[in-house]
C-alpha positions as CSV (number, residue, x, y, z in Angstrom):
1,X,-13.5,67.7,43.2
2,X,-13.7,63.9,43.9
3,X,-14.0,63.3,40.4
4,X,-10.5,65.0,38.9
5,X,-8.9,62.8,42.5
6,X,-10.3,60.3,40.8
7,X,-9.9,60.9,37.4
8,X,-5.8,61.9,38.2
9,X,-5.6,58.6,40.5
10,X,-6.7,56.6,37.2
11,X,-4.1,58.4,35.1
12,X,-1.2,57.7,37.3
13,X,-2.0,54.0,37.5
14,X,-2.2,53.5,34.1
15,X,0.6,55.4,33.8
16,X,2.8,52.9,36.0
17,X,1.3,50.0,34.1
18,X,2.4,51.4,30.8
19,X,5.5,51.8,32.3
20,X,5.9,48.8,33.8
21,X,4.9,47.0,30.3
22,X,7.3,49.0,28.8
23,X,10.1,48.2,30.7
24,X,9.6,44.5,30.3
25,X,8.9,44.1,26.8
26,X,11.6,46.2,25.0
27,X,14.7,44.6,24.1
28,X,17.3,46.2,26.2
29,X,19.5,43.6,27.2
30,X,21.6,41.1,25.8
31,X,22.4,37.5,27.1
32,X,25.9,35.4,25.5
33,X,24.6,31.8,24.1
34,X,27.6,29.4,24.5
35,X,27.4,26.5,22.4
36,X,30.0,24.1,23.5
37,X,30.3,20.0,21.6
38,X,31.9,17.7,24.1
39,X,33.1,14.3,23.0
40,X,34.3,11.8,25.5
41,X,35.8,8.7,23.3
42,X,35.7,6.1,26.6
43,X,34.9,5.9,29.5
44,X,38.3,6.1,31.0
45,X,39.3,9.2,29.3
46,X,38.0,12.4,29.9
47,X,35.6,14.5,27.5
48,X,37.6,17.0,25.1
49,X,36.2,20.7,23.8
50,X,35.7,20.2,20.1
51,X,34.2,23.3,19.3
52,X,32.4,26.6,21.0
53,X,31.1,29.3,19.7
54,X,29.2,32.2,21.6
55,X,26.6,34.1,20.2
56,X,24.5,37.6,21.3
57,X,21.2,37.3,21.8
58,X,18.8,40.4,22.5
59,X,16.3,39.6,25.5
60,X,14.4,42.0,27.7
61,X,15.7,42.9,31.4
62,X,13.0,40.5,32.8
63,X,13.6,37.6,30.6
64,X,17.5,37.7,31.1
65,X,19.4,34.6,32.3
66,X,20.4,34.4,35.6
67,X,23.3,32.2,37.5
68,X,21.9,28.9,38.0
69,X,22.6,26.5,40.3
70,X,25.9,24.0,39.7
71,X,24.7,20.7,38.3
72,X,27.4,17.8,38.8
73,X,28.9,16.1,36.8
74,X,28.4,19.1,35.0
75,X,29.4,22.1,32.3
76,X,30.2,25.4,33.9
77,X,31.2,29.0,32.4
78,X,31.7,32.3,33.0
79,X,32.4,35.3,31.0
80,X,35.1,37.5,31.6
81,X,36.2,40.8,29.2
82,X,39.4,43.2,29.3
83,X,38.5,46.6,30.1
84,X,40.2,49.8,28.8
85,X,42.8,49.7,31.2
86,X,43.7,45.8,30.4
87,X,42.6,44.2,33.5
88,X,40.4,41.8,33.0
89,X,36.7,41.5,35.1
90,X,34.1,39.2,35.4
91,X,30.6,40.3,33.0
92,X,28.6,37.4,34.3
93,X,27.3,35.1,36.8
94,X,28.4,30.9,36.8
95,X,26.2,29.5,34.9
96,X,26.0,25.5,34.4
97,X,23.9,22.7,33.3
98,X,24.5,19.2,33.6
99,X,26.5,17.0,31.8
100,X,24.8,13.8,29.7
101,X,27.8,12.8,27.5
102,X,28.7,13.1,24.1
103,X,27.1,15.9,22.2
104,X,26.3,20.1,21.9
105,X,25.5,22.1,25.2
106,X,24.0,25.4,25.1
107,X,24.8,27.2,28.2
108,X,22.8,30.9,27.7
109,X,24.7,33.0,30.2
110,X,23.3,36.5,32.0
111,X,25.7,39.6,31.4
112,X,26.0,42.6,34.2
113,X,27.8,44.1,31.3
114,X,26.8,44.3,27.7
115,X,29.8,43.5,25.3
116,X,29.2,44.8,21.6
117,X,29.3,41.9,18.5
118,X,32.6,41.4,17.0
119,X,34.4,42.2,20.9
120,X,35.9,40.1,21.6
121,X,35.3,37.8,25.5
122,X,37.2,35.5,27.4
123,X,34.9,32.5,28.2
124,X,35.7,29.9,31.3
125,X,34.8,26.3,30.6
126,X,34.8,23.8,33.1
127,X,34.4,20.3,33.0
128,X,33.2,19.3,36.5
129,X,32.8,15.2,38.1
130,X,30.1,13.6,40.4
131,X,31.9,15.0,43.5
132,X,31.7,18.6,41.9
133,X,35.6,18.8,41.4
134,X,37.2,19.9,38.3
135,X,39.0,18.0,35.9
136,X,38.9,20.2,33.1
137,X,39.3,23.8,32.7
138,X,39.7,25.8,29.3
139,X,39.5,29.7,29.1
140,X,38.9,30.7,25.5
141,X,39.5,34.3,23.7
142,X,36.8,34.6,21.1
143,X,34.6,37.5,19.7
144,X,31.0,37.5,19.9
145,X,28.6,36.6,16.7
């Protein structure tokens, strides 16, 4: 009898381990990759958007971006997306890295909710000083790569 406890207890653990190894491997969440070029022309003026693009990118559950922390001066976005009814909700947390000067950022952003490619997102970008206050904010309307 101690031997089928035994033998059943040796089962179910390997049982969870698959599981769990299961779980964390398979791709079965998505993350948004926003690539953002900044170009500041001096150092009185402030740096302008010249491009963004945002980009799917399948990741598992475990390896998923999460909100970060907000670096000053800094980039910050967040992802927002109409629902069926039109009103519009927040899909993500802030997410932000810190800002160097002239050149591309890519700002991978964690999703609560998974848009499709080709839907289309409203992404947040803010420019934020030293101090951590805003000086620039542009919200564009783009679908996903």
């Amino acid at each position: 009898m101690s031997f089928v406890k035994n033998l059943l207890l040796l089962v179910v653990i390997v049982g969870i381990i698959a599981g769990g190894i299961l779980y964390t491997t398979r791709n079965d969440a998505e993350y948004i990759n926003v690539r953002i070029n900044l170009t500041q022309f001096d150092n009185n003026s402030a740096p302008t958007i010249d491009n963004m693009t945002a980009f799917l990118v399948p990741t598992t559950k475990v390896s998923e971006p999460k909100g970060t922390q907000l670096f000053t001066p800094g980039i910050v976005v967040k992802i927002f997306q109409n629902d069926e009814t039109g009103t519009t909700m927040d899909i993500s947390d802030w997410t932000s890295v810190p800002y160097t000067g002239n050149g591309t950022y890519n700002l991978p952003v964690g999703l609560w909710k998974y848009p499709k490619q080709g839907e289309f997102v409203l992404i947040n970008v803010r420019l934020v000083d030293a101090e951590g206050t805003e000086f620039t904010s542009v919200t564009y309307n783009t679908d996903l790569k």
